[in-house]
C-alpha positions in Angstrom: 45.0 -44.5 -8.4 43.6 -41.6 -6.4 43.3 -41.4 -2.7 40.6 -40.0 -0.6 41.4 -36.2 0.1 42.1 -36.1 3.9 44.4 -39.8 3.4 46.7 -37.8 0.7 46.9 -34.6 3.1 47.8 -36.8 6.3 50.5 -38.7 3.8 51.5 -34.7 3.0 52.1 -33.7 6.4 53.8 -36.9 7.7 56.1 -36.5 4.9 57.3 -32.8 5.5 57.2 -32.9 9.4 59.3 -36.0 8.6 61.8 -34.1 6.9 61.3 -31.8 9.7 61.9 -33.7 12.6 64.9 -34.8 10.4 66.3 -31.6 10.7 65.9 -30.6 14.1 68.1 -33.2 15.1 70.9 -32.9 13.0 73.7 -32.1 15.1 77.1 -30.0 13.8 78.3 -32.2 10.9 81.8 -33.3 10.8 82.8 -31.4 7.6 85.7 -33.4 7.2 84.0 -37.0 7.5 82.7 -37.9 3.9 80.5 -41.1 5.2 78.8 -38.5 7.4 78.1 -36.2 4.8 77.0 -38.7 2.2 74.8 -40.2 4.6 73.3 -37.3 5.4 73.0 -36.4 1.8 70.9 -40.1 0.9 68.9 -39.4 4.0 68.0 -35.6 2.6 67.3 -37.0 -0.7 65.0 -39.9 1.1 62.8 -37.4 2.8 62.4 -35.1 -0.8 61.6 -37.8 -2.7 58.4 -39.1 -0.1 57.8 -35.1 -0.1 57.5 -35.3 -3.4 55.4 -38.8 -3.8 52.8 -37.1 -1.7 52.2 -34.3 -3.6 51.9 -36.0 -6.8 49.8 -38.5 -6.2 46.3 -36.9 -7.1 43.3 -37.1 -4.4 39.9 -38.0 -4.8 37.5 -35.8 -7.7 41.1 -34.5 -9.4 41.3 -34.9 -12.7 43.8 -36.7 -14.2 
């Protein structure tokens, strides 16, 4: 399915300044805490994987 250009570059930029905002507010990470680094690892891999969804997903007059 293709979406219209400018709905696939909105999904685009919500997606990175997601990922972003995500990062901006990570405080200093208890090294030593593995439930705080895995959950910050799943998070991480949330905000990728949406990065990546947007960009694949092909806009209106590409060819597929």
């Amino acid at each position: 399915m293709t979406h219209p250009t400018v709905v696939r570059e909105a999904a685009r930029v919500i997606a990175i300044e997601a990922a972003r905002a995500y990062v901006a507010n990570i405080r200093p990470i208890d090294l030593t805490n593995p439930g705080v680094l895995v959950g910050h690892l799943m998070a991480a891999e949330t905000l990728l994987m949406d990065i990546v969804a947007a960009h694949d997903e092909p806009t209106e007059g590409a060819q597929v």
